[in-house]
C-alpha positions as CSV (number, residue, x, y, z in Angstrom):
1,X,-23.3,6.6,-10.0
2,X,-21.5,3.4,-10.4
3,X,-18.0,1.7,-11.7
4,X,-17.1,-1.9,-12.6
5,X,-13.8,-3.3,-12.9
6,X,-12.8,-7.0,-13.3
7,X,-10.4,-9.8,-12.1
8,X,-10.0,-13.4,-12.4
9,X,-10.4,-16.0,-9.6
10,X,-9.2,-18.5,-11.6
11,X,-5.9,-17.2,-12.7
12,X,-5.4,-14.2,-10.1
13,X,-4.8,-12.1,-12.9
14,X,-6.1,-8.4,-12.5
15,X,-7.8,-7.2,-15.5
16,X,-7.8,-3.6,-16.8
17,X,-11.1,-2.0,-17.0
18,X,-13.1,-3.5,-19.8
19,X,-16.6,-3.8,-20.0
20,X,-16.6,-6.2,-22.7
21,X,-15.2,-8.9,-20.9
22,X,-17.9,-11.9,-20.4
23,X,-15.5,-14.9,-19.3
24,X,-17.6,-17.2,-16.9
25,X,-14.3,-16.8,-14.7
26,X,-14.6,-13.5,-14.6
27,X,-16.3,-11.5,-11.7
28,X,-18.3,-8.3,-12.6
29,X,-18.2,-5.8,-9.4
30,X,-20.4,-2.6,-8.7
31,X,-20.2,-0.4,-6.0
32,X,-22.5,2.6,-4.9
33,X,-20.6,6.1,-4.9
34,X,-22.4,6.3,-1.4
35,X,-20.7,3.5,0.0
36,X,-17.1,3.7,-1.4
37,X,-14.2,2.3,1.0
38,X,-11.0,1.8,0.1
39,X,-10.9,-1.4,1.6
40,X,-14.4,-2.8,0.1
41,X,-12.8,-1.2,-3.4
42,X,-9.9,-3.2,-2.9
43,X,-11.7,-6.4,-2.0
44,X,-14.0,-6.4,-4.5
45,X,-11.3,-5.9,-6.9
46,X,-10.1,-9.5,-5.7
47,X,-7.7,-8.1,-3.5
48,X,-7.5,-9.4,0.7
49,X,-5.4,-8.1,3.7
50,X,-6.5,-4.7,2.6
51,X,-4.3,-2.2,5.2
52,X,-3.8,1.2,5.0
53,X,0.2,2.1,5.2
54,X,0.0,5.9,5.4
55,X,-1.2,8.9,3.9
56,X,-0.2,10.4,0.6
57,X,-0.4,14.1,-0.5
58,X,-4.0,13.7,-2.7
59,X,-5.2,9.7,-0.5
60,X,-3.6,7.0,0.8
61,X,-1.1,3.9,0.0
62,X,-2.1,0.6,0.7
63,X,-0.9,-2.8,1.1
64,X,-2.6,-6.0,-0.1
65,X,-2.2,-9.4,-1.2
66,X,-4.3,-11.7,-3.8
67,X,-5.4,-15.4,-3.7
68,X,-2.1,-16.9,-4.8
69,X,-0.5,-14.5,-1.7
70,X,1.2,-12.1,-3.7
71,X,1.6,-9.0,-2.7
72,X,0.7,-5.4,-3.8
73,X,1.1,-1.9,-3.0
74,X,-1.9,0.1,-3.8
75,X,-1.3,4.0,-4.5
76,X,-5.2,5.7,-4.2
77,X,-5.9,9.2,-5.4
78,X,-8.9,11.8,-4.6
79,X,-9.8,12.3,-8.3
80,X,-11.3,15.6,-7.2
81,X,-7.5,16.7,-5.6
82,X,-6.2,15.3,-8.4
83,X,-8.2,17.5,-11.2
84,X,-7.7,20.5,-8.9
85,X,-3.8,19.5,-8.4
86,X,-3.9,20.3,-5.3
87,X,-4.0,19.1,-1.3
88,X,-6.1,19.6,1.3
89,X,-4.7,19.9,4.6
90,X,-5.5,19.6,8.3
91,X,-6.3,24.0,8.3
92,X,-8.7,23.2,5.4
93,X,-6.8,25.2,3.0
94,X,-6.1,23.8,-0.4
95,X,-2.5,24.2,-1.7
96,X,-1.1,23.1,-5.7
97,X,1.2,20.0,-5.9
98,X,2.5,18.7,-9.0
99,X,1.2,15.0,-8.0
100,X,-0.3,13.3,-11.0
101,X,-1.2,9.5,-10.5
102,X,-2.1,9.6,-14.6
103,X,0.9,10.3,-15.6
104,X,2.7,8.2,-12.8
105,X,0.5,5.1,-14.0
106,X,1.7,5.4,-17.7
107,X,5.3,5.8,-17.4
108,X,5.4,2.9,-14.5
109,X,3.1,1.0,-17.0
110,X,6.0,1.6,-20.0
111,X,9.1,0.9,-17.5
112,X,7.4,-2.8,-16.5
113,X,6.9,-3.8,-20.3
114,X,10.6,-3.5,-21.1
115,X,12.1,-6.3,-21.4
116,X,14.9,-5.1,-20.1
117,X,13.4,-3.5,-17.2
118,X,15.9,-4.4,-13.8
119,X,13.8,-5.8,-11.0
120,X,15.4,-3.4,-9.0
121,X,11.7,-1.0,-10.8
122,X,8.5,-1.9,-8.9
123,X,6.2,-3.0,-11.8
124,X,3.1,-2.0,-12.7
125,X,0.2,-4.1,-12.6
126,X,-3.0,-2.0,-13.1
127,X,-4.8,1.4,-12.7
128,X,-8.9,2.2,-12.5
129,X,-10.9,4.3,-11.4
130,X,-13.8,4.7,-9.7
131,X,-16.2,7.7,-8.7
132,X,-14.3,9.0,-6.2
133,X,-11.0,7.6,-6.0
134,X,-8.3,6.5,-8.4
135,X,-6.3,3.5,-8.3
136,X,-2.8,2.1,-8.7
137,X,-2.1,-1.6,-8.5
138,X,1.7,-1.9,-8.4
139,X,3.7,-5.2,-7.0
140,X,5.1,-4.8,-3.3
141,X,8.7,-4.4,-3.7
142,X,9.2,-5.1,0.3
143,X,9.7,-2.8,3.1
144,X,12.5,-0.7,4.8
């Protein structure tokens, strides 16, 4: 199985999933479900200094940057925890969580096109999916 998502050399601008986009600027990327790495995702996506931060309940959180050096925080979910809503942990025993990346994705997505939204909100800049993993593209609002 595979999944394509787009982004734009040109601009930097990360595109949301659409398969009819044919721009000459725009870079078409497939990736085997064999194969899949967050940090290849994330590179192919147009995204470099790919490094994992920590572990989340259902994946992992990661920190990147694009082209033009800005900087992004990258929230990635186990679609298969996720469906479940639930956690696996070290004992192997899977346990419910109220976690849903979804939902998390739209209301972010809402908040960021206020207009009066404070900066003080990290903003959203895109979600996808692949086969195993989704995907949370928010802006890095610095570190403690």
């Amino acid at each position: 199985q595979q999944f394509s998502f787009y982004f734009n050399p040109t601009t930097s601008n990360i595109l949301t999933m659409n398969t009819s986009v044919s721009s000459a600027n725009t870079k078409k990327v497939r990736a085997n479900k064999k194969t899949e790495d967050t940090s290849t995702v994330l590179q192919q996506y147009g995204l470099t200094n790919c490094q994992q931060l920590t572990d989340s309940l259902q994946g992992s959180i990661w920190s990147s940057s694009d082209i033009n050096r800005n900087e992004y925080v990258v929230k990635v979910t186990n679609r298969a925890l996720h469906q479940r809503s639930s956690i696996k942990l070290e004992d192997g025993k899977e346990y419910f969580v109220q976690e849903n990346i979804k939902k998390e994705a739209k209301i972010l997505k809402y908040l960021s096109q206020q207009s009066d939204c404070p900066d003080s909100i990290i903003k959203y800049i895109d979600f996808f999916k692949t086969s195993q993993n989704y995907y949370l593209v928010m802006e890095n609002g610095g570190f403690l």
